[in-house]
Structure formats: C-alpha cells, structure tokens
mmCIF file of the C-alpha atoms, coordinates in Angstrom:
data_MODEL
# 
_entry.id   MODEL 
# 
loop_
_atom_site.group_PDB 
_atom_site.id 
_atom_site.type_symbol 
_atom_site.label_atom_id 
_atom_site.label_alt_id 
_atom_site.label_comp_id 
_atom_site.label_asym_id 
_atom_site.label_entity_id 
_atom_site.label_seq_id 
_atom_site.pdbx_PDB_ins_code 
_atom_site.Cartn_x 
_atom_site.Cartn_y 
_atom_site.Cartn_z 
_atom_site.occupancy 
_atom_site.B_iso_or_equiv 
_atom_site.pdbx_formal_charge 
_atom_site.auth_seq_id 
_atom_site.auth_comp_id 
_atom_site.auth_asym_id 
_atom_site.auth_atom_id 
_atom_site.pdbx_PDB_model_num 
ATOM 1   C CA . UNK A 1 1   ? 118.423 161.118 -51.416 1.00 0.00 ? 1   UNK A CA 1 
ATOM 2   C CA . UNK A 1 2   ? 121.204 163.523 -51.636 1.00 0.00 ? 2   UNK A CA 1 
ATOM 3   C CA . UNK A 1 3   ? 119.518 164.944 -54.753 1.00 0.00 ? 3   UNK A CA 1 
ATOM 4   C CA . UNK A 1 4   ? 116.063 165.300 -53.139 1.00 0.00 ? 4   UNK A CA 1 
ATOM 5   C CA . UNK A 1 5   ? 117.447 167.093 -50.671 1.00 0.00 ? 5   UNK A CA 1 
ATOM 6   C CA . UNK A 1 6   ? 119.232 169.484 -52.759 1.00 0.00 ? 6   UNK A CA 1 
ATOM 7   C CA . UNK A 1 7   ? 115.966 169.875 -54.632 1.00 0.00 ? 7   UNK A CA 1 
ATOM 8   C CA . UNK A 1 8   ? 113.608 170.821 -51.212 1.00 0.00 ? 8   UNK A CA 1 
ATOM 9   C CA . UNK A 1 9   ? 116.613 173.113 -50.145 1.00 0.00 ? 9   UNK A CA 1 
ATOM 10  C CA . UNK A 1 10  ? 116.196 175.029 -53.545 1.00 0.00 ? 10  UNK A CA 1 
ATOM 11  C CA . UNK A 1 11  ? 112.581 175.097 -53.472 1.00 0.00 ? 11  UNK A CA 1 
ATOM 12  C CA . UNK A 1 12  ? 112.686 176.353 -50.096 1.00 0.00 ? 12  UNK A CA 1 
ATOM 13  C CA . UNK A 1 13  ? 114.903 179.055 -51.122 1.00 0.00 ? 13  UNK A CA 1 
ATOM 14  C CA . UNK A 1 14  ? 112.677 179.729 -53.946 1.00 0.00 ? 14  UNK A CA 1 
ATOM 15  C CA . UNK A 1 15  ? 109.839 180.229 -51.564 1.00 0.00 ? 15  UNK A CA 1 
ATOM 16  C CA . UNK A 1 16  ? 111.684 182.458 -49.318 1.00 0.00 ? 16  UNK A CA 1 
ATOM 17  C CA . UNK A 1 17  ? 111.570 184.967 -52.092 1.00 0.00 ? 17  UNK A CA 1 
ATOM 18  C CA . UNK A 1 18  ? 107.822 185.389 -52.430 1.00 0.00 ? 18  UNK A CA 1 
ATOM 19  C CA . UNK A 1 19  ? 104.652 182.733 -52.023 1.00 0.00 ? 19  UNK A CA 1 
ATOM 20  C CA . UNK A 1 20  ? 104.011 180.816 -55.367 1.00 0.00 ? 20  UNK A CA 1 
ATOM 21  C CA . UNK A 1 21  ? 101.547 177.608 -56.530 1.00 0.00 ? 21  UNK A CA 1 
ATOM 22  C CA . UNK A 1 22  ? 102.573 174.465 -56.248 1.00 0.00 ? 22  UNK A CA 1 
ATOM 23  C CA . UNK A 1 23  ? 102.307 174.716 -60.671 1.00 0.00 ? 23  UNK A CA 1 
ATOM 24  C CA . UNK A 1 24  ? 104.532 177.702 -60.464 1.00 0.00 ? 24  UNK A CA 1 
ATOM 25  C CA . UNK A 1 25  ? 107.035 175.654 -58.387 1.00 0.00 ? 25  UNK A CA 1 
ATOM 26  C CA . UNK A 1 26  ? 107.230 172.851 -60.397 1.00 0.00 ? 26  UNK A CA 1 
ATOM 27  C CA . UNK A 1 27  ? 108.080 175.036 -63.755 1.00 0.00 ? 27  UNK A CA 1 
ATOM 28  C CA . UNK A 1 28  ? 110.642 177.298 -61.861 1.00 0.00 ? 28  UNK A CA 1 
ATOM 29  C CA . UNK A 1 29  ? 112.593 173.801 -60.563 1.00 0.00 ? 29  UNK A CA 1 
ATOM 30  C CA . UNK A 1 30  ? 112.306 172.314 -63.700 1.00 0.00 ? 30  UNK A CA 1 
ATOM 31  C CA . UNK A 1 31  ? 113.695 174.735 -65.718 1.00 0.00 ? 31  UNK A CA 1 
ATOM 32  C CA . UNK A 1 32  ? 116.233 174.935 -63.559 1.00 0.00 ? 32  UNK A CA 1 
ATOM 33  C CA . UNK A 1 33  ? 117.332 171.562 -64.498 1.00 0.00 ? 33  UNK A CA 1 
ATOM 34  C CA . UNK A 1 34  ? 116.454 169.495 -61.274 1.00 0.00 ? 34  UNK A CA 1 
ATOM 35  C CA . UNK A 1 35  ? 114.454 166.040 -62.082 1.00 0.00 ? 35  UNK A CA 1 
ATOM 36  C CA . UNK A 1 36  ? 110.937 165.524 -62.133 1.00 0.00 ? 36  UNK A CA 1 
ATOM 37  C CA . UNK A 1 37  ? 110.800 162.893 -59.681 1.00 0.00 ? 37  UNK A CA 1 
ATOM 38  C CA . UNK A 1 38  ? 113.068 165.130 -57.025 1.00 0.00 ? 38  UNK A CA 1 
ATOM 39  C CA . UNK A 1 39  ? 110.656 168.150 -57.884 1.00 0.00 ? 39  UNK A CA 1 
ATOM 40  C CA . UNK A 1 40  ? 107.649 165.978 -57.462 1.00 0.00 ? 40  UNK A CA 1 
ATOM 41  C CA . UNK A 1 41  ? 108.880 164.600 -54.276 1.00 0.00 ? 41  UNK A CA 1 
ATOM 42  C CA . UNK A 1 42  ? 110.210 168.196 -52.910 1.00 0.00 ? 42  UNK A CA 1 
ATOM 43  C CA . UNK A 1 43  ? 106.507 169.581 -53.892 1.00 0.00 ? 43  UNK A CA 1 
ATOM 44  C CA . UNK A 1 44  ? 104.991 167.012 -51.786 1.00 0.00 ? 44  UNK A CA 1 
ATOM 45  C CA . UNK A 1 45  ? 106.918 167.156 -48.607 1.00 0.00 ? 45  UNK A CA 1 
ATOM 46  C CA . UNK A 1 46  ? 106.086 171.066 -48.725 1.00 0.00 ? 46  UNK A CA 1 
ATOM 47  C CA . UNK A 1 47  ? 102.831 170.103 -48.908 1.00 0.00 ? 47  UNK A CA 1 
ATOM 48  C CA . UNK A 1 48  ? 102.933 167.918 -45.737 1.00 0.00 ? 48  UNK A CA 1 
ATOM 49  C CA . UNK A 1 49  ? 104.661 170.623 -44.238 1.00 0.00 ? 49  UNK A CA 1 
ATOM 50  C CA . UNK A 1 50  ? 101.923 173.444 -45.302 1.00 0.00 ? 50  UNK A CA 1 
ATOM 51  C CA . UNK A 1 51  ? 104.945 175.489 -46.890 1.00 0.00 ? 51  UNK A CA 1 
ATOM 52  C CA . UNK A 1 52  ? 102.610 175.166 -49.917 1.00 0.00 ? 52  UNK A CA 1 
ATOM 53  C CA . UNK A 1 53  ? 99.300  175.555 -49.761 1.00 0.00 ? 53  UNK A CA 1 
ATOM 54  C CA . UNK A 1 54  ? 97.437  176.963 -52.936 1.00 0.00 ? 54  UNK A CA 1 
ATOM 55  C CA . UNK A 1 55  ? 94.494  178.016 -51.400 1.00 0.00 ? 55  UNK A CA 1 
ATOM 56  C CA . UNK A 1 56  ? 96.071  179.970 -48.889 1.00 0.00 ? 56  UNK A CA 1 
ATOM 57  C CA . UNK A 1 57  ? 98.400  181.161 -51.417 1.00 0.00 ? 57  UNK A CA 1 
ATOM 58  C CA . UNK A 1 58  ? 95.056  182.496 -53.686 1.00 0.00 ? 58  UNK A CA 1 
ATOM 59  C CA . UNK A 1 59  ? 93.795  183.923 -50.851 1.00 0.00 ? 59  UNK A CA 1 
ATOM 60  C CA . UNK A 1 60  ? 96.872  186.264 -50.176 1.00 0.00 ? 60  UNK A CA 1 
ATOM 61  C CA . UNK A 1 61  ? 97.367  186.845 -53.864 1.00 0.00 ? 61  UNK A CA 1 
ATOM 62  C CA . UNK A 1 62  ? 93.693  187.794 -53.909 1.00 0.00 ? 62  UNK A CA 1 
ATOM 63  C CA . UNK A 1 63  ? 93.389  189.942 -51.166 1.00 0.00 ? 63  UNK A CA 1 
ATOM 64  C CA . UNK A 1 64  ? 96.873  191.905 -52.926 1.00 0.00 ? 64  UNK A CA 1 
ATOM 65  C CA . UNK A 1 65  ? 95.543  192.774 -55.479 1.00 0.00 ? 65  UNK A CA 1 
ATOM 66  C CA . UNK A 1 66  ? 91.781  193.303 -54.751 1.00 0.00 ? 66  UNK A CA 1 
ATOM 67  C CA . UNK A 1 67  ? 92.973  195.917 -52.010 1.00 0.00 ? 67  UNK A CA 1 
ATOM 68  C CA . UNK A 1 68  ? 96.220  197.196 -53.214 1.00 0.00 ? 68  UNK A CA 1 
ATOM 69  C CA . UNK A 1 69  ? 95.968  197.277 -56.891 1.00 0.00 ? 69  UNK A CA 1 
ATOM 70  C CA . UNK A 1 70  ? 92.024  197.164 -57.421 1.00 0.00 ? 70  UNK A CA 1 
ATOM 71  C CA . UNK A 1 71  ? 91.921  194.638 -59.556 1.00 0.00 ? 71  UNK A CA 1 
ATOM 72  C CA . UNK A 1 72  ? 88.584  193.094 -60.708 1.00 0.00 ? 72  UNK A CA 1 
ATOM 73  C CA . UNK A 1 73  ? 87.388  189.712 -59.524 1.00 0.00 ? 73  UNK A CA 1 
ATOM 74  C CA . UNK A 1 74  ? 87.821  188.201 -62.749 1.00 0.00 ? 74  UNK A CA 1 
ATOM 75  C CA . UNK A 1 75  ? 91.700  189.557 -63.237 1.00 0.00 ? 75  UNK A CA 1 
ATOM 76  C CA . UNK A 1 76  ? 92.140  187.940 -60.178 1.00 0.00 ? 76  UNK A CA 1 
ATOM 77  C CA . UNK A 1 77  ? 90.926  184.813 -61.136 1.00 0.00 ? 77  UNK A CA 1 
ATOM 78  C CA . UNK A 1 78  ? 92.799  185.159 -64.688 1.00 0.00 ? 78  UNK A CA 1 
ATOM 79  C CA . UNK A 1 79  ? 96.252  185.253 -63.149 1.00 0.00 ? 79  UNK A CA 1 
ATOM 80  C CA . UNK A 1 80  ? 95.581  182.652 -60.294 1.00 0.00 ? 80  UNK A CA 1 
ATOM 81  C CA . UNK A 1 81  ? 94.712  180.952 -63.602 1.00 0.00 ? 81  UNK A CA 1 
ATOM 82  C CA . UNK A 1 82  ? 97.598  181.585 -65.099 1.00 0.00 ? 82  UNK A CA 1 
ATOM 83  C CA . UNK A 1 83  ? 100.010 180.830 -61.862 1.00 0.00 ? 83  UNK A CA 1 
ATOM 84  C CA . UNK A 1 84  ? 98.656  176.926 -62.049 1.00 0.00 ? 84  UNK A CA 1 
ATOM 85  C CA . UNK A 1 85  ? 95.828  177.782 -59.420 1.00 0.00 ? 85  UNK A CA 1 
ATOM 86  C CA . UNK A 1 86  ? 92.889  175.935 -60.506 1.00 0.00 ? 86  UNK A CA 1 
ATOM 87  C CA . UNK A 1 87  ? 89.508  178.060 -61.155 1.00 0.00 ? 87  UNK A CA 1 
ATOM 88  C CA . UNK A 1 88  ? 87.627  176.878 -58.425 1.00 0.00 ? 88  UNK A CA 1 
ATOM 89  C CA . UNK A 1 89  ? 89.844  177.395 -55.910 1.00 0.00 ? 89  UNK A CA 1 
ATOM 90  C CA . UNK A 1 90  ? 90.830  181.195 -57.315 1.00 0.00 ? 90  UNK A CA 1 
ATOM 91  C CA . UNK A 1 91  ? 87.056  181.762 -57.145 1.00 0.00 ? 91  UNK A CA 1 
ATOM 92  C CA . UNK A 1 92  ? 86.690  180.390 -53.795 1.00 0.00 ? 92  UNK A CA 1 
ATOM 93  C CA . UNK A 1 93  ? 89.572  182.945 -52.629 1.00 0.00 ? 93  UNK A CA 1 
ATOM 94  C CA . UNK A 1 94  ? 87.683  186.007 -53.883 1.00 0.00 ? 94  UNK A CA 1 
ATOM 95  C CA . UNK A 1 95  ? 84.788  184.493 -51.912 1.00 0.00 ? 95  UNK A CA 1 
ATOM 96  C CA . UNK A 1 96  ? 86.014  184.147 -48.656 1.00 0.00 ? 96  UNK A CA 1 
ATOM 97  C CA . UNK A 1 97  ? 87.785  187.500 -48.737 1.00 0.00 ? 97  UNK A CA 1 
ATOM 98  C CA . UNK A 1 98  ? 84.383  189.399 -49.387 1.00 0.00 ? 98  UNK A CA 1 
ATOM 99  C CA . UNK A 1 99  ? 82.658  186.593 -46.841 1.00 0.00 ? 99  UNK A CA 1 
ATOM 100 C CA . UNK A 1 100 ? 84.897  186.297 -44.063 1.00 0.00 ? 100 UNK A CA 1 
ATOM 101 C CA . UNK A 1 101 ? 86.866  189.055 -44.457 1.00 0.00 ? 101 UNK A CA 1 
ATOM 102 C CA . UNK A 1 102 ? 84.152  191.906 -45.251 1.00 0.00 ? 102 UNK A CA 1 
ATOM 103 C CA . UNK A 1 103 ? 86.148  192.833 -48.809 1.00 0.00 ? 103 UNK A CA 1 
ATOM 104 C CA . UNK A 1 104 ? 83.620  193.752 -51.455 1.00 0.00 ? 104 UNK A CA 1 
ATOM 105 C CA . UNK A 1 105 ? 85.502  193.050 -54.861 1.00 0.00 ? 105 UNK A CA 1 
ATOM 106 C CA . UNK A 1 106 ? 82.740  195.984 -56.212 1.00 0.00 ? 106 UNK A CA 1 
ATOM 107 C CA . UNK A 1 107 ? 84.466  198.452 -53.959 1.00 0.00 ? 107 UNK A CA 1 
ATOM 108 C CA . UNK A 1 108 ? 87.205  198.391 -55.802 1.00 0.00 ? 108 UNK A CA 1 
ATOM 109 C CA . UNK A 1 109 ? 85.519  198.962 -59.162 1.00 0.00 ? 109 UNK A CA 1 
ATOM 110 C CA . UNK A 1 110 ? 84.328  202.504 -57.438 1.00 0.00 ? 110 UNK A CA 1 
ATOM 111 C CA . UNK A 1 111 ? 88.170  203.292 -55.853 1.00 0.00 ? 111 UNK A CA 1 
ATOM 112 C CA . UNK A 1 112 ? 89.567  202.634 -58.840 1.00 0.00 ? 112 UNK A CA 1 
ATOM 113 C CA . UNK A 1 113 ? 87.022  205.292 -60.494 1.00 0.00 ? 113 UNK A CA 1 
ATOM 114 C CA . UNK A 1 114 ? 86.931  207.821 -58.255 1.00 0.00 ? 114 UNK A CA 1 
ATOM 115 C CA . UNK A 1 115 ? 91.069  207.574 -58.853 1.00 0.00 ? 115 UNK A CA 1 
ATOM 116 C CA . UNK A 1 116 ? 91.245  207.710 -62.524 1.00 0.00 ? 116 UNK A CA 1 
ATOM 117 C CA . UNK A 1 117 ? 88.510  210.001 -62.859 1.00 0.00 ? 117 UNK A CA 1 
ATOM 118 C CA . UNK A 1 118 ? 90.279  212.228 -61.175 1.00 0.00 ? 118 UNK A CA 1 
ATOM 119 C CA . UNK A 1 119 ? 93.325  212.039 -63.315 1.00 0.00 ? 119 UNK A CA 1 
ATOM 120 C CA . UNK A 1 120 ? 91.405  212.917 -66.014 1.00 0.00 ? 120 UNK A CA 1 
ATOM 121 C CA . UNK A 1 121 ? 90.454  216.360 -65.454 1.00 0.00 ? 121 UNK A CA 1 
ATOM 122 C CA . UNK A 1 122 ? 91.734  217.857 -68.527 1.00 0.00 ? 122 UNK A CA 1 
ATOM 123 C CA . UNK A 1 123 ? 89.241  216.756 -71.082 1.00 0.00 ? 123 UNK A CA 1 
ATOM 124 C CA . UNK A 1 124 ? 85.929  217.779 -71.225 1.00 0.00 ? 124 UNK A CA 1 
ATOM 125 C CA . UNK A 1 125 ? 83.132  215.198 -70.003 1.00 0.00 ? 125 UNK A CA 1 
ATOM 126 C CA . UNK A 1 126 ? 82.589  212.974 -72.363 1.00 0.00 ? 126 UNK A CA 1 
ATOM 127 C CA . UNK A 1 127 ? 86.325  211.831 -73.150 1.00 0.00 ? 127 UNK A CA 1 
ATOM 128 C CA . UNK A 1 128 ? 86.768  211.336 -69.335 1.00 0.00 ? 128 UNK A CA 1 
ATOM 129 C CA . UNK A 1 129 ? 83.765  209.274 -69.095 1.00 0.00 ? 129 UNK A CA 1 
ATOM 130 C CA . UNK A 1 130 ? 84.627  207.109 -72.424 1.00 0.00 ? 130 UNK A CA 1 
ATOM 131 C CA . UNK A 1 131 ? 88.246  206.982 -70.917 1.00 0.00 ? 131 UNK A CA 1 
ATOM 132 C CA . UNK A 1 132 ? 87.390  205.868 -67.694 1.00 0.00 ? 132 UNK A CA 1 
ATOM 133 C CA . UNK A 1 133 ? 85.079  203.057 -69.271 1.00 0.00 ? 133 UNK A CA 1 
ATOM 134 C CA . UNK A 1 134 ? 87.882  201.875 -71.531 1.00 0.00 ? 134 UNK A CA 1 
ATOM 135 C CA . UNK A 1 135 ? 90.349  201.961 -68.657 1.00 0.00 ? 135 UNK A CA 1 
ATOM 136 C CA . UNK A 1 136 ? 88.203  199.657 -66.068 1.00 0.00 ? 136 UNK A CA 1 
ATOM 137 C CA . UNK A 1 137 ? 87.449  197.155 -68.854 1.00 0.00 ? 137 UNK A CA 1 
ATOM 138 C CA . UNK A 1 138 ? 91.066  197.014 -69.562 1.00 0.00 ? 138 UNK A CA 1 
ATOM 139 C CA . UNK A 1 139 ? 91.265  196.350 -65.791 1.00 0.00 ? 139 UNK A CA 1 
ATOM 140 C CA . UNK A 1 140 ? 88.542  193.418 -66.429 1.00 0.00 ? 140 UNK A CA 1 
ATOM 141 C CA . UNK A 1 141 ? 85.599  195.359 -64.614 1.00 0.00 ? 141 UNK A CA 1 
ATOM 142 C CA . UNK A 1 142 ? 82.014  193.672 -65.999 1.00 0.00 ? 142 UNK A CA 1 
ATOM 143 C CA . UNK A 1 143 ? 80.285  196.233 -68.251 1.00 0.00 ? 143 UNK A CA 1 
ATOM 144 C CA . UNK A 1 144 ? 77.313  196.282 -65.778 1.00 0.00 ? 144 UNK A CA 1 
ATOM 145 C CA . UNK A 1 145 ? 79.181  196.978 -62.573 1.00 0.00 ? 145 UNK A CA 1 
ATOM 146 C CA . UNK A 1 146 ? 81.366  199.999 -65.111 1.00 0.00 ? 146 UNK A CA 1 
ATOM 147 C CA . UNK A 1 147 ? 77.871  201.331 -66.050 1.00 0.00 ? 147 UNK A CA 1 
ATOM 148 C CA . UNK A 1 148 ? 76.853  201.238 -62.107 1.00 0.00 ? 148 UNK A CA 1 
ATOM 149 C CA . UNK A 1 149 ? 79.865  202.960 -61.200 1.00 0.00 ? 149 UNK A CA 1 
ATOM 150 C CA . UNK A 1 150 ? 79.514  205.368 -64.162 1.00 0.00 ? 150 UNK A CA 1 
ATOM 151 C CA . UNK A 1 151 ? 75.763  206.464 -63.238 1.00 0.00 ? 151 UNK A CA 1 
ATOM 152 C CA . UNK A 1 152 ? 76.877  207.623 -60.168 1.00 0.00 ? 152 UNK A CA 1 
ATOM 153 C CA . UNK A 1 153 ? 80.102  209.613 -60.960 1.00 0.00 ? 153 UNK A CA 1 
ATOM 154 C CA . UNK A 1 154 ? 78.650  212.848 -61.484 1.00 0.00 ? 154 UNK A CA 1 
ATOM 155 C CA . UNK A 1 155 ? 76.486  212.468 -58.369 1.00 0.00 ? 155 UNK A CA 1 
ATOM 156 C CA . UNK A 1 156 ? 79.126  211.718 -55.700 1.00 0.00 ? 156 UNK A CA 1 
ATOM 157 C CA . UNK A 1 157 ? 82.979  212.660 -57.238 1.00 0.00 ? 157 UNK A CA 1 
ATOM 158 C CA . UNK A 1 158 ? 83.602  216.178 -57.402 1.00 0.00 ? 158 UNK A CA 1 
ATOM 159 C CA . UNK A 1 159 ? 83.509  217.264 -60.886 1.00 0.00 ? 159 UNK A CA 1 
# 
C-alpha cells in the first residue's frame, strides 16, 4: 500500500503542474518507472476524487486554445487526440464551449485573419492573400470557412 501511495502522491504532484488526461497520466507515471497496477489504481482514486476528469480537462484545453491561440476546431480535436482524449469527448468540448458558453470556433478563423493579414503588409495583394490561405490551413482552418473569411477581407480589414 506503501507503493500506491507513493504513486497517488506523485501523480498528484504531477497534476499540480498543469491539468492532463487520464492517458497522459498513465504514460508520464509509467515512464517514470512506477507499476502499472499502482498507476492504474492511483488513476482511479483521482477519478473518484474528480482530480481527473477528461471532459472537464477538454473543455479547458479547448476553450485555451480556441480563445487564446485561435486554433481551429479540428486542431483542437487533433491534440485532445493526441493527449489520450477520446474523439467524442474532444468534439463534445468544442460543442459546449460554442453552446453554453457563446464561443463560436468560426470567430477565431476571422481573428486570426484580420491578425496575420495585417502582418503582411509588405507584399502586394495577391502574396498576402495566398499567404494568409496557406497560413490558416497550416492552422487546420476548413478550406470553406478560409474562402469565407477570405471573401470578406478586402471588405471589412483595412487594406
């Protein structure tokens, strides 16, 4: 039990640095060396506890990035992906954020615009425009809602 304990302390510790999926957990204890079966048990008494929550953890990480760095919806979804947060519940996040929470994920695609666009005032139109393009599908912007967002540069932004 002494072991266990040792294992929930560290985990603790770990999430006292930053939130993190229950996946992401698992991997960082494990590579530290502690056993699968103390991990396993630490992972489910934070669960019992709601120290670990990966919905409410999407949800955060969603709303960071969709704000802050204007990421697209499916970037979003990608690196919940790739932090052990299963699809569904990354897409749910994005969801509730623009149902409950009034954030429109295609708001972003527009701040992010407006922003670059901006810093490209050096070259004549047509670089800026192709740059911008290949700059929000880098982001992972949908080629429709980078066309929508495109149509109306020249009509709103200040050329």
């Amino acid at each position: 039990m002494a072991d266990r304990t040792s294992t929930y302390d560290r985990a603790l510790k770990l999430l006292g640095f930053r939130a993190q999926s229950a996946a992401e957990l698992r991997r960082q204890l494990l590579r530290k060396g502690e056993p699968l079966v103390d991990v396993e048990a630490a992972i489910d008494r934070l669960r019992d506890q709601r120290y670990l929550d990966d919905a409410d953890f999407a949800r955060q990480f969603a709303r960071s990035k969709l704000i802050a760095a204007g990421a697209s919806r499916r970037r979003i979804v990608q690196e919940l992906s790739r932090r052990g947060v299963a699809r569904d519940v990354a897409n749910r996040a994005v969801d509730e954020l623009r149902d409950a929470d009034g954030v429109d994920p295609t708001a972003a695609v527009r701040r992010v615009a407006e922003k670059k666009w901006k810093s490209l005032g050096r070259f004549d139109d047509f670089t800026r425009r192709r740059r911008l393009y290949a700059f929000l599908a880098r982001r992972g912007f949908d080629p429709d809602e980078i066309k929508d967002v495109m149509n109306t540069l020249g009509e709103e932004i200040d050329l």
